[in-house]
LUMKEVEX-951039 format. One record per residue (C-alpha): residue number from 1; x, y, z. Coordinates in Angstrom, 3 decimals. Example, Ala and Ser with C-alpha at 12.3 -4.5 7.8 and 13.67 -1.06 7.14 Angstrom:
<babas>
nr | X | Y | Z
1 | 12.300 | -4.500 | 7.800
2 | 13.670 | -1.060 | 7.140
</babas>
This chain:
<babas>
nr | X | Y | Z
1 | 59.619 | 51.811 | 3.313
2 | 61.100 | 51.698 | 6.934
3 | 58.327 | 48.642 | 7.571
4 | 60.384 | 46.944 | 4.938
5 | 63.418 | 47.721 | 6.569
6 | 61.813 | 46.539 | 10.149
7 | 61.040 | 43.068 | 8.008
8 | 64.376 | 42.302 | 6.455
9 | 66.214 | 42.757 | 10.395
10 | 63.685 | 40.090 | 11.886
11 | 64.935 | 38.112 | 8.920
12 | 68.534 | 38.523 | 9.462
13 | 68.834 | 39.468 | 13.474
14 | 71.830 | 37.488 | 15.242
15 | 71.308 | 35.196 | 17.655
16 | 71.333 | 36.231 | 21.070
17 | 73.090 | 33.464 | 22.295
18 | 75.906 | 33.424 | 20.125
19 | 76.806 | 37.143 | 19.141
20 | 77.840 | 37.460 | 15.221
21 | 76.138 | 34.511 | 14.456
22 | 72.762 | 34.382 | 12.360
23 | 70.161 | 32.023 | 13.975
24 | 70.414 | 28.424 | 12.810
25 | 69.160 | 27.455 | 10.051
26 | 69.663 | 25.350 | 6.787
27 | 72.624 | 26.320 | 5.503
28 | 73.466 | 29.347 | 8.051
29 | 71.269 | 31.837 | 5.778
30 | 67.614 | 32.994 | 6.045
31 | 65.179 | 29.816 | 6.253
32 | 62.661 | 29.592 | 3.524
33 | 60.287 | 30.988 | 5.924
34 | 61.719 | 33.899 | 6.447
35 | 62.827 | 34.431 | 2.360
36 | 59.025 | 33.972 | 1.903
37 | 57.933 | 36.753 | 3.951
38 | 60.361 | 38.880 | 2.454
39 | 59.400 | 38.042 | -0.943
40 | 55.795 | 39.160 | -0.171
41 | 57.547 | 43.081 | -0.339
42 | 58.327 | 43.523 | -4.029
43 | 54.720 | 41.188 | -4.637
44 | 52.138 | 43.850 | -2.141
45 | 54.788 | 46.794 | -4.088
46 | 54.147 | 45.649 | -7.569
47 | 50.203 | 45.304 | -7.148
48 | 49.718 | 47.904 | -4.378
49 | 52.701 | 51.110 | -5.108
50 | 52.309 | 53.572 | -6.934
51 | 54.245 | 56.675 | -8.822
52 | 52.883 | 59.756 | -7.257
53 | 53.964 | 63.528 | -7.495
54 | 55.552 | 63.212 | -4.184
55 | 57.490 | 59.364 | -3.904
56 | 58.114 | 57.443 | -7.229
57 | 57.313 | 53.714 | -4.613
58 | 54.173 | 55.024 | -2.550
59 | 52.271 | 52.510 | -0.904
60 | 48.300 | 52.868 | -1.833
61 | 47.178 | 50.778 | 0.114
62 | 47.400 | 49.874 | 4.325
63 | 48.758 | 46.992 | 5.532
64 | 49.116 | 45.584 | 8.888
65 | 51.830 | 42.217 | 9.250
66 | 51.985 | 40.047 | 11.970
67 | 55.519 | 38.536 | 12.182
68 | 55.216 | 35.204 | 14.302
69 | 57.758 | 33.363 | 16.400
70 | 58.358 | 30.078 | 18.592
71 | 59.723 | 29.451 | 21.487
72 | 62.809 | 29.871 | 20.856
73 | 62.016 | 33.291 | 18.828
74 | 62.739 | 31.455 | 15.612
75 | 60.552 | 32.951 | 12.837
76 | 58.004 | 30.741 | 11.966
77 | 55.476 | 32.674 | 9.924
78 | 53.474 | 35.919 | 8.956
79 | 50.039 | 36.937 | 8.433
80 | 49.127 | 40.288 | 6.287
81 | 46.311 | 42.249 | 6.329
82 | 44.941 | 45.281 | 4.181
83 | 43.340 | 48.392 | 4.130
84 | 41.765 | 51.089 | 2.354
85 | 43.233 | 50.225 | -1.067
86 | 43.118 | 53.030 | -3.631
87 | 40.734 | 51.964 | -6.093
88 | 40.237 | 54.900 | -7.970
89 | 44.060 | 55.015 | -9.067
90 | 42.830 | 52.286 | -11.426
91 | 40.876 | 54.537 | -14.016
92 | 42.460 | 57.455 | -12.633
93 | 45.296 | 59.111 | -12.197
94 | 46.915 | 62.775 | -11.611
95 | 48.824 | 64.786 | -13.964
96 | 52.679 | 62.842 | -13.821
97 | 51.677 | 59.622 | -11.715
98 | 51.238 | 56.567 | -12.722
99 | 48.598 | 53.773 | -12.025
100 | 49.981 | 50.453 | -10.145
101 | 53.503 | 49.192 | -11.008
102 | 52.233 | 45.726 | -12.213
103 | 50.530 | 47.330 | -15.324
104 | 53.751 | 48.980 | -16.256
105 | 56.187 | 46.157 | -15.588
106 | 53.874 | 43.784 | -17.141
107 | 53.366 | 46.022 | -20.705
108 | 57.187 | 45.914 | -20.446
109 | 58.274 | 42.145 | -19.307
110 | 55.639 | 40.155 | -20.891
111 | 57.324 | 37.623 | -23.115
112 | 56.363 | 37.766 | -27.171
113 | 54.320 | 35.156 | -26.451
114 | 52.344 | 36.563 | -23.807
115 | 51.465 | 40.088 | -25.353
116 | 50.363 | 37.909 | -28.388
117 | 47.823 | 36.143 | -26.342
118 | 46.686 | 39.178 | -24.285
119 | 46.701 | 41.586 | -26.799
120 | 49.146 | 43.968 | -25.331
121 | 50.724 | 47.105 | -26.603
122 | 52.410 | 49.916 | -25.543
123 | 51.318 | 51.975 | -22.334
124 | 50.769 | 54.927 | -24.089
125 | 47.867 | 52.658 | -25.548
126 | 45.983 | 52.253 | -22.432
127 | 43.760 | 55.227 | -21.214
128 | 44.204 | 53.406 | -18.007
129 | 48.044 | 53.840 | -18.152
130 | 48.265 | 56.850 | -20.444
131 | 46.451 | 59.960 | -17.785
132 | 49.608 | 61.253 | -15.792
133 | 51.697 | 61.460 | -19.004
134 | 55.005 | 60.435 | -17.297
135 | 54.924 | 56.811 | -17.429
136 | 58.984 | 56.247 | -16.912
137 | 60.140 | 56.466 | -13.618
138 | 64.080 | 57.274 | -13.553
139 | 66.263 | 54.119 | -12.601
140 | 63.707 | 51.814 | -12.980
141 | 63.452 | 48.793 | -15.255
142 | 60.105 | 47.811 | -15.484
143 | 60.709 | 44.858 | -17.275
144 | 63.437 | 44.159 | -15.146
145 | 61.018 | 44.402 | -11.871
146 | 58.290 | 42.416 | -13.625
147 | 61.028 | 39.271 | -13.532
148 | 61.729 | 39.949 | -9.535
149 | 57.703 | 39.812 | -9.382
150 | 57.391 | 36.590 | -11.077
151 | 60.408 | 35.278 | -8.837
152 | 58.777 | 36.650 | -5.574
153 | 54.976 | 34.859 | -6.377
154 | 56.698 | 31.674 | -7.075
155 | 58.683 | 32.333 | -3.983
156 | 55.498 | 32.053 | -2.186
157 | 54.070 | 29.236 | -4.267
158 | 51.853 | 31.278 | -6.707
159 | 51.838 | 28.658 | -9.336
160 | 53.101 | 29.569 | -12.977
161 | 49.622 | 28.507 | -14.271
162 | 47.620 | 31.097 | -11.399
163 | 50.236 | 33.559 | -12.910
164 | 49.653 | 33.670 | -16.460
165 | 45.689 | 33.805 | -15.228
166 | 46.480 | 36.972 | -13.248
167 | 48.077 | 38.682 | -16.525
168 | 45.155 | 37.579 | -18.162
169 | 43.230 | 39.709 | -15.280
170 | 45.016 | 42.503 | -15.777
171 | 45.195 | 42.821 | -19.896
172 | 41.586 | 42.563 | -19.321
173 | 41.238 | 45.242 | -17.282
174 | 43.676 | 47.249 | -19.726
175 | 40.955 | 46.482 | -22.352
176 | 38.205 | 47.411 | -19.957
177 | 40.200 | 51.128 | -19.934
178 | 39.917 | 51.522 | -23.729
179 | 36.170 | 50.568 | -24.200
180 | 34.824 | 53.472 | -26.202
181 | 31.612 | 54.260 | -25.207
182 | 29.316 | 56.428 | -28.043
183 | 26.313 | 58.323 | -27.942
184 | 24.932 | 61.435 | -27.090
185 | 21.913 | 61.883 | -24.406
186 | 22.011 | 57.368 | -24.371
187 | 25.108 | 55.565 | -23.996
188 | 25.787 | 53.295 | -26.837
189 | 28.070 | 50.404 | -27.013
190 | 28.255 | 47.342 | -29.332
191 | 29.649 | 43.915 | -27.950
192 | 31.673 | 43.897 | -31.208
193 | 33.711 | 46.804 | -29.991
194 | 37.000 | 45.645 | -30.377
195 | 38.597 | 46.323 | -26.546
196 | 35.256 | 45.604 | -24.967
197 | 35.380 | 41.860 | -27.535
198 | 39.270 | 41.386 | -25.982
199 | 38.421 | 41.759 | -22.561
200 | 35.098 | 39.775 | -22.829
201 | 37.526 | 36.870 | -24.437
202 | 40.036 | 37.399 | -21.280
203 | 37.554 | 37.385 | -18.372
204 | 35.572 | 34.575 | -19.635
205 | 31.875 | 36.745 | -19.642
206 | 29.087 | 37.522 | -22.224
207 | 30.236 | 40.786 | -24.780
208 | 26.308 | 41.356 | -25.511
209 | 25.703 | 41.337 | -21.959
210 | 28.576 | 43.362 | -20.614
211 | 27.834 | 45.946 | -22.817
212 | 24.039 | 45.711 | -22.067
213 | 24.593 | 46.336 | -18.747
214 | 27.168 | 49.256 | -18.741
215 | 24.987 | 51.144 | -20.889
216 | 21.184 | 50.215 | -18.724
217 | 20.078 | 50.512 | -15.364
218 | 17.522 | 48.301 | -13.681
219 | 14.916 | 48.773 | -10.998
220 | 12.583 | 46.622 | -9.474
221 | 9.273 | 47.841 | -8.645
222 | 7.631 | 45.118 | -7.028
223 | 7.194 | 42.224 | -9.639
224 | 7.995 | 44.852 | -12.464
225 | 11.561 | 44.942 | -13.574
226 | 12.048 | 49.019 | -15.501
227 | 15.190 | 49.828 | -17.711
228 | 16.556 | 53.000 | -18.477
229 | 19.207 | 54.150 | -20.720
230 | 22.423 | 55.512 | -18.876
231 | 24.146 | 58.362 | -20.175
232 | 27.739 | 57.500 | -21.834
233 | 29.053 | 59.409 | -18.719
234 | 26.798 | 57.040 | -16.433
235 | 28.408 | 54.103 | -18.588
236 | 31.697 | 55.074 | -17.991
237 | 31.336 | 55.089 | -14.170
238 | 29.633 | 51.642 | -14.508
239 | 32.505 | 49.947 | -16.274
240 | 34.752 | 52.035 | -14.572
241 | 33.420 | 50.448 | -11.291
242 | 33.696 | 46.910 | -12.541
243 | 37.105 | 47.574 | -13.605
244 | 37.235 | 48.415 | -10.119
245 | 36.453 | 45.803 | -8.639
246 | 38.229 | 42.971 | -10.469
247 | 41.456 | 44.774 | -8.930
248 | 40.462 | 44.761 | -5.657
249 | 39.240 | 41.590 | -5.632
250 | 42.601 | 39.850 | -7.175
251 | 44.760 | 41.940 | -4.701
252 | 42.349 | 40.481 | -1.947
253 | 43.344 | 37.538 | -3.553
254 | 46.504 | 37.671 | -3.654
255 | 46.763 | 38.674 | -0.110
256 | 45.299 | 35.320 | 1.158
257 | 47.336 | 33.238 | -1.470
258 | 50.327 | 34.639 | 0.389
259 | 48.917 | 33.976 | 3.938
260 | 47.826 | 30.438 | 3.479
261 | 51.413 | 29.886 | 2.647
262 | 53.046 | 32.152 | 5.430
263 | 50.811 | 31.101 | 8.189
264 | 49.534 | 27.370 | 7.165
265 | 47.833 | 25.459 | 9.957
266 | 50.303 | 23.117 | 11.128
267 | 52.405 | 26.260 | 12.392
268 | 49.726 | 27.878 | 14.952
269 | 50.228 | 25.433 | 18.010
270 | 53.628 | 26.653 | 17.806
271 | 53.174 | 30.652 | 17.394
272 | 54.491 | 32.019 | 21.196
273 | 54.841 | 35.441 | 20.192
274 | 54.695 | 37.891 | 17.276
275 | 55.976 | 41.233 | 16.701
276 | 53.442 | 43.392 | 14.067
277 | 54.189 | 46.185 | 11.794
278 | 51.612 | 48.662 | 10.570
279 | 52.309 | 50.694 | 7.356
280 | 49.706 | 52.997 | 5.832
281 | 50.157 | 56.014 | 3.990
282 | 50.932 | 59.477 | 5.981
283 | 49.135 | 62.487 | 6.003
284 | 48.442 | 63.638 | 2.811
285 | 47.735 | 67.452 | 1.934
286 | 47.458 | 68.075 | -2.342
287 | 46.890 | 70.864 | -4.425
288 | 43.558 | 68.658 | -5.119
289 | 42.203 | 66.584 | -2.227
290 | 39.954 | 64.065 | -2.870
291 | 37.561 | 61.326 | -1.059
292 | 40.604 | 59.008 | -1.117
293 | 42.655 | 61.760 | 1.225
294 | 39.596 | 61.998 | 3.026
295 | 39.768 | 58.632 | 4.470
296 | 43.611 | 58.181 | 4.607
297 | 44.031 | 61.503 | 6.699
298 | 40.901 | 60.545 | 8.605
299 | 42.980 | 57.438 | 9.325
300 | 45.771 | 59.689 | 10.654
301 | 43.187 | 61.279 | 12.471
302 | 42.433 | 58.121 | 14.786
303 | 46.303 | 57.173 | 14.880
304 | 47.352 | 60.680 | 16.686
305 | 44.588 | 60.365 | 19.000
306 | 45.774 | 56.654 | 20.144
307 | 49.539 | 58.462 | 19.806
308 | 48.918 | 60.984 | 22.444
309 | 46.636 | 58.852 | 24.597
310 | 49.229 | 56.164 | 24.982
311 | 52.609 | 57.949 | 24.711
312 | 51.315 | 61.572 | 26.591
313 | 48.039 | 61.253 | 28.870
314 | 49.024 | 57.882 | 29.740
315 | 53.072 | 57.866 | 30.508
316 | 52.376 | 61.447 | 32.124
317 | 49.667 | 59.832 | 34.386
318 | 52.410 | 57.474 | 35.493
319 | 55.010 | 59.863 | 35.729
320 | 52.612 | 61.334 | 38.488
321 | 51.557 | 58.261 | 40.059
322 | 55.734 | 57.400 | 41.017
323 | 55.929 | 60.970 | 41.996
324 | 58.951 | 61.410 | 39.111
325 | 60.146 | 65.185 | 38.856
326 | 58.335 | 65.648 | 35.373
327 | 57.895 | 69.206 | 33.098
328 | 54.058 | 68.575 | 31.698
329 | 53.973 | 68.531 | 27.943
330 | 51.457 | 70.316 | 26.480
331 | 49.492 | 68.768 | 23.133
332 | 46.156 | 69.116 | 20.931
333 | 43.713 | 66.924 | 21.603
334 | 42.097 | 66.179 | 18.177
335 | 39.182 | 64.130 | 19.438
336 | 36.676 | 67.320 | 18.489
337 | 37.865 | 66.911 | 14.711
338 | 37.279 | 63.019 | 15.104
339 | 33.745 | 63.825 | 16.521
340 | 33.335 | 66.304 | 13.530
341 | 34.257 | 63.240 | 10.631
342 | 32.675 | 60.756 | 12.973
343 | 29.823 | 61.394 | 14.965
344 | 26.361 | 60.746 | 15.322
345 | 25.657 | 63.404 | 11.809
346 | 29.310 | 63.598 | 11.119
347 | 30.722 | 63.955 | 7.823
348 | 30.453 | 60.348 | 7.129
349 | 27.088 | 60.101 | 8.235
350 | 25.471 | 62.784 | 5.967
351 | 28.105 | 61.379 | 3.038
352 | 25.928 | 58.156 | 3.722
353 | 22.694 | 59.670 | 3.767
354 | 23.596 | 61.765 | 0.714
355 | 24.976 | 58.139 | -0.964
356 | 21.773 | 57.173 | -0.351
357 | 19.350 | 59.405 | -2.144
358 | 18.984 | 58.876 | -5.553
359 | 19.231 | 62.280 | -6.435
360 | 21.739 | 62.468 | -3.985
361 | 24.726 | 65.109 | -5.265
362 | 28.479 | 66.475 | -4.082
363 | 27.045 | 69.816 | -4.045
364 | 24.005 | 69.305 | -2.174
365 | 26.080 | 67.161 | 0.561
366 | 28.475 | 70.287 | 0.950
367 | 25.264 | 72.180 | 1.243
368 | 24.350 | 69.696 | 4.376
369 | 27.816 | 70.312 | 5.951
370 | 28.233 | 74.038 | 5.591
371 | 24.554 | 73.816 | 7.343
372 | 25.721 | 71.503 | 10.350
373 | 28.969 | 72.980 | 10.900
374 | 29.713 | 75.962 | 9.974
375 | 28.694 | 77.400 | 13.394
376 | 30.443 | 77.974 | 16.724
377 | 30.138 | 74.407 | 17.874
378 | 32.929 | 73.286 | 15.211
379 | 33.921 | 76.512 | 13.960
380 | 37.578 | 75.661 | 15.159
381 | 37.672 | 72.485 | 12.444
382 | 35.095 | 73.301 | 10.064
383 | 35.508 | 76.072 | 7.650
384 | 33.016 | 76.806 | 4.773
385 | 34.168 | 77.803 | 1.513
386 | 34.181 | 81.758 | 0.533
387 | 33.334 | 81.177 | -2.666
388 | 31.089 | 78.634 | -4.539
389 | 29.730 | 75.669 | -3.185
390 | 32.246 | 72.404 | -3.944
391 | 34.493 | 72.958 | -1.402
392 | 34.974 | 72.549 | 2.608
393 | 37.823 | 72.314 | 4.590
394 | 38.817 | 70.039 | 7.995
395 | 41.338 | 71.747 | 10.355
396 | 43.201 | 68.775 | 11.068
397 | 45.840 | 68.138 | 13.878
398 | 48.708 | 68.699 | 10.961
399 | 47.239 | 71.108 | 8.428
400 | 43.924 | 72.569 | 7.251
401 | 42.708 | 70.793 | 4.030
402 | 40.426 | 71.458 | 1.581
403 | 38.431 | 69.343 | 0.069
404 | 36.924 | 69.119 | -3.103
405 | 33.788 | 67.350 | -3.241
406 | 33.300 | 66.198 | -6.930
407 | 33.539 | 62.377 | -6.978
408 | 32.599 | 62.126 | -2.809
409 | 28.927 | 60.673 | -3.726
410 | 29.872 | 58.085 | -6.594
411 | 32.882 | 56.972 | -5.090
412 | 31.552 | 56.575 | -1.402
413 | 28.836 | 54.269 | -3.258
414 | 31.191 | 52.231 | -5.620
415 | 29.177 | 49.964 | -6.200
416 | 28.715 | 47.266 | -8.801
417 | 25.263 | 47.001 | -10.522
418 | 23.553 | 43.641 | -9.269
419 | 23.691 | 43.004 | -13.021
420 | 27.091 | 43.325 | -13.746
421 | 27.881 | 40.965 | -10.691
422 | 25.755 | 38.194 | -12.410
423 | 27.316 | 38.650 | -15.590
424 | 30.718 | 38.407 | -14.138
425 | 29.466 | 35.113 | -11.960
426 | 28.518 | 33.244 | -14.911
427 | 31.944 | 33.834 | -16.084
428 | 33.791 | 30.830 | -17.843
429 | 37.169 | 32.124 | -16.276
430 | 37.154 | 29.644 | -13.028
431 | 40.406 | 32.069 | -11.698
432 | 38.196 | 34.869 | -12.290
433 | 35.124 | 32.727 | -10.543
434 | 37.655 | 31.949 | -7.858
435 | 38.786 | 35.645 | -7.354
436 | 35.506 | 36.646 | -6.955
437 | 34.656 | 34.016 | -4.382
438 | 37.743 | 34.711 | -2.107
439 | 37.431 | 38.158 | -2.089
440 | 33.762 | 38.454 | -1.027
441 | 34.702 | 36.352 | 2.036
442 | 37.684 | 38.577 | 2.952
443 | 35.173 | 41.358 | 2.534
444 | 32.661 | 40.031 | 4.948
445 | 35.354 | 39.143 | 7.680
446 | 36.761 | 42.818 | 7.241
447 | 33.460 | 44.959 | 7.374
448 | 34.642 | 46.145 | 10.604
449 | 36.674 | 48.740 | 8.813
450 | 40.499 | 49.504 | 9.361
451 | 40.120 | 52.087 | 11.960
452 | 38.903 | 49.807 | 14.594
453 | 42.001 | 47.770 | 13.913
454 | 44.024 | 50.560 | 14.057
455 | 43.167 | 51.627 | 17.532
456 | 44.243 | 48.698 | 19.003
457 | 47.478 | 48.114 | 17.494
458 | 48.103 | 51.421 | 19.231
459 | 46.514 | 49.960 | 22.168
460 | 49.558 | 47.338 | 22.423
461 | 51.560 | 49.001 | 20.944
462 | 55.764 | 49.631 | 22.031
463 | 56.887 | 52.333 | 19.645
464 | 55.153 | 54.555 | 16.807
465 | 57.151 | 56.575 | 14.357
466 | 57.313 | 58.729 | 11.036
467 | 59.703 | 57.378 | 8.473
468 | 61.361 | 59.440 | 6.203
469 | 59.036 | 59.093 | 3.357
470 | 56.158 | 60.165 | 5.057
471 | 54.663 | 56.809 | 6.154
472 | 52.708 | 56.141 | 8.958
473 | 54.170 | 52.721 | 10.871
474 | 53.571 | 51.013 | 14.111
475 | 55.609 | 48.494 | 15.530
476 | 53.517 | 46.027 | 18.236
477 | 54.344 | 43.085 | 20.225
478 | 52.014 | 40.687 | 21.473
479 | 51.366 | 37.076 | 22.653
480 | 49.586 | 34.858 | 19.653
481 | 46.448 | 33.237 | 20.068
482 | 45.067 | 30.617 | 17.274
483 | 43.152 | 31.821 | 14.568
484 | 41.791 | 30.397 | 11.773
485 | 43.628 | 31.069 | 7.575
486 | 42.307 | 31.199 | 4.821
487 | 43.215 | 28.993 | 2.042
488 | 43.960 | 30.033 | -1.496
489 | 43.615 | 28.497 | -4.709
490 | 46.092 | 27.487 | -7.279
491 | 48.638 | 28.176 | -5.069
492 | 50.814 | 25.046 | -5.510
</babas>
């Protein structure tokens, strides 16, 4: 929320030069650049917040902006990146939260028209939409917020025809949630089932296929190709997965839809400066914690570590150096409990070895762990459960946390059968083809991981602070050097 805040003064600062008076521009207002870049807020909201137990808007989902200026510090652009999106809050959700805005604002804005063509109903209808059982938030119009998200993507020159092909997306995936999938010790599933025919007709791909290949595996053993029958749990995960990753790749997207307008080539011999803004979600501590808090307070983890090299060892160092009368502040320094998730056979190394087995199971990777560190070495952030074995808990720098370990294995993998991926390829959709393509670029540029990132934003970083609703931001300032964009598609 406060990097919203931090957005909309850039926007709207005075002049320095004339006090009282808003920079020139067209008009005396905002220029369109700088309406654009505030129009990507209630977009990355609407396709990346969430209702949770604890904030009705929470962001799920990182994002790092860089906010770029002239010469003369006029705005002149802005470039987003994202991180660790919450996939999982797709198929799943807790008891009162709700899955991403868009799903509810589009159930509840979609013209007669519209819900004719994609088959919509009601959100109680979708199992996608229907888990946390409180699907009204108070004070909010979703129908009223789906209108200020068709405003905003036309705002940043998401063409009416790539919009009605993103509803289309996301009805599919709506249909995708309500696939029933029958059969005892084999999954069954007939491409005449009715959701599973609706979303088939939406995405543009082969019914008798899809449902082929959510409810067989396939291995290759040398030249010999051997299927198996997946159990309707296994068939689940495997069009929950898919469902998955349709999401993430539209919101990848969407992202570089809005930077190829926000950052378009002619503008980087100009960039002087830019001022970025990191906002990912705070430290999180449930009654049920999950992979997905895992890696977001894992996140944390690395961000207080940069915090009190940069803002204690660092400033205190210099404090010394110009012999300043200083009172030493004492603080934790969490770099064991980084080692712990991190190192060499860390957490996240036996998760991947464990990911990797095919017998691989949560239990038996909390088995590994209580055997590697439950012991004196990291005794002080490793605890082992009393009692039963799906448990462990990470004494982080804010609060211990337990974890519970069912879902660590298949979501860590999330993968998308090889199968699936071809089915979805030969796809007749060419928004859907397009999705696809854009996102496994972005993918490839961002294998690096977030954390990396992270680190040095801190690096050059001028001021890091907590807002109010629990948020994580950073606020940087650098010089700009060119850099190549990436160009979207339909997006004029």
């Amino acid at each position: 929320m406060s990097a919203k805040h931090i957005m909309r003064y850039f926007a709207t600062v005075e002049d320095p030069d004339r006090p009282d008076k808003k920079r020139d521009t067209k008009g005396g207002g905002m220029s369109k650049t700088e309406e654009e870049i505030l129009a990507t807020n209630p977009i990355m909201e609407a396709f990346g917040n969430a209702k949770t137990t604890r904030n009705d808007n929470s962001s799920r989902f990182g994002k790092y902006i860089e906010i770029m200026f002239d010469k003369q510090t006029n705005i002149i652009g802005a470039k987003i990146r994202i991180y660790l999106l919450e996939r999982s809050r797709l198929v799943y959700q807790p008891a009162s939260e709700r899955n991403y805005h868009i799903f509810y604002q589009l159930c509840a804005g979609a013209t007669p028209e519209e819900r004719e063509e994609l088959g919509l109903g009601t959100v109680e209808e979708y199992n996608y939409l229907n888990q946390g059982g409180d699907p009204i938030i108070p004070n909010v119009d979703d129908a009223a917020e789906f209108t200020l998200t068709r405003q905003a993507l036309t705002s940043v020159s998401v063409s009416e025809k790539a919009q009605v092909q993103i509803w289309k997306l996301l009805a599919a995936l709506l249909h995708l949630g309500n696939i029933n999938i029958g059969g005892t010790a084999a999954a069954t599933l007939a491409a005449s089932e009715p959701s599973l025919a609706k979303a088939a007709e939406l995405l543009g791909v082969d019914a008798a296929q899809f449902a082929k290949w959510t409810t067989k595996k396939q291995r290759i053993t040398g030249s010999d190709k051997i299927q198996s029958d997946l159990t309707p749990k296994q068939a689940i995960v495997v069009k929950d997965s898919v469902a998955k990753y349709i999401y993430s790749s539209l919101f990848d997207w969407l992202v570089v839809t809005i930077n190829a307008r926000l950052a378009p080539t002619e503008i980087l011999d100009k960039i002087k400066n830019f001022i970025g803004v990191l906002d990912i979600y705070g430290f999180e501590h449930f009654k049920r914690n999950s992979f997905e808090q895992f890696c977001i307070n894992y996140a944390n983890e690395k961000l207080q570590q940069s915090f009190n090299q940069h803002v204690f060892k660092l400033e205190q160092e210099e404090y010394v150096r110009e012999e300043i009368d200083w009172t030493f502040i004492d603080f934790s320094d969490n770099q064991p409990c980084i080692d712990l998730i991190e190192g060499k056979l860390g957490i996240l190394s036996l998760l991947d070895e464990e990911s990797r087995l095919l017998g691989g199971s949560d239990s038996s990777l909390v088995i590994k762990l209580d055997q590697n560190f439950a012991n004196d070495k990291f005794g002080k952030f490793y605890k082992k459960a009393r009692f039963g074995k799906s448990t462990f808990t990470v004494c982080h720098y804010a609060v211990d946390v337990a974890y519970d370990s069912e879902g660590f294995i298949e979501k860590n993998r999330d993968t998308v059968p090889d199968e699936h991926l071809e089915v979805l390829g030969a796809s007749t959709n060419d928004f859907l083809t397009a999705v696809i393509k854009t996102s496994a670029k972005v993918r490839d540029k961002v294998s690096w991981l977030f954390l990396k990132n992270v680190t040095l934003l801190t690096v050059i970083g001028t001021g890091l602070f907590r807002a109010s609703c629990g948020c994580l931001d950073t606020c940087t300032l650098g010089s700009w050097s060119s850099r190549s964009t990436c160009s979207g598609w339909w997006s004029t």
